[in-house]
C-alpha positions in Angstrom: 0.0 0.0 0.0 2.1 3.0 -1.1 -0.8 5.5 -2.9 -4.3 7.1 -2.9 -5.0 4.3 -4.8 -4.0 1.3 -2.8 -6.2 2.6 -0.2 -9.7 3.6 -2.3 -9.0 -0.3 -3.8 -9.0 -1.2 0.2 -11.4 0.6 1.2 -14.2 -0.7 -1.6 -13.2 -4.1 -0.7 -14.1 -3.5 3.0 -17.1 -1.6 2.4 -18.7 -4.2 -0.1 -18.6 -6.4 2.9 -19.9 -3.6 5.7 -21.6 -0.2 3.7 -21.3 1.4 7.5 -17.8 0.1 8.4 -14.9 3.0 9.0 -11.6 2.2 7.0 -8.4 4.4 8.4 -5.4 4.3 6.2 -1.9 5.1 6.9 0.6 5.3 4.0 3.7 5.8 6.2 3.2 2.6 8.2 1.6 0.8 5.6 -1.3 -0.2 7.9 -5.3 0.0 7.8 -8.0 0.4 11.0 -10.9 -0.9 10.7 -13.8 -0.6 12.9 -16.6 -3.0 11.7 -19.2 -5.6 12.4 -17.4 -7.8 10.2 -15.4 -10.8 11.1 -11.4 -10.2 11.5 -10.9 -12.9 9.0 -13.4 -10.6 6.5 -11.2 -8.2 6.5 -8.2 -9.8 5.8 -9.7 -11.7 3.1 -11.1 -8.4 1.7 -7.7 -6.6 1.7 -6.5 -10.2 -0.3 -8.9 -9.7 -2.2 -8.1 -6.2 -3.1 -4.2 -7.4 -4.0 -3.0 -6.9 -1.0 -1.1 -8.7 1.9 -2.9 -8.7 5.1 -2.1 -10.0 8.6 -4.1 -8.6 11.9 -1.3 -6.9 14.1 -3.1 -6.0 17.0 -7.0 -6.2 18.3 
């Protein structure tokens, strides 16, 4: 995840899954925050998805 980009593909990915979930990017550390109903594993497999790798790193 380096651009603009990266994270508007990131964030549709997420939000297909949750219209009302809240999708935080941060370019510099290469991280997303999501705050949703959706499962953990949801949201990895939607940043996957998206072409990106994903890993939880906190909870």
């Amino acid at each position: 995840m380096s651009c603009g980009h990266c994270t508007a593909a990131i964030t549709k990915e997420i939000t297909a899954l949750d219209t009302s979930a809240s999708v935080r990017a941060n370019l510099d550390s290469r991280t997303v925050d999501v705050d949703t109903s959706c499962t953990i594993s949801a949201v990895v497999e939607a940043i996957k998805t998206a072409g990106y790798a994903a890993e939880l790193i906190s909870s």
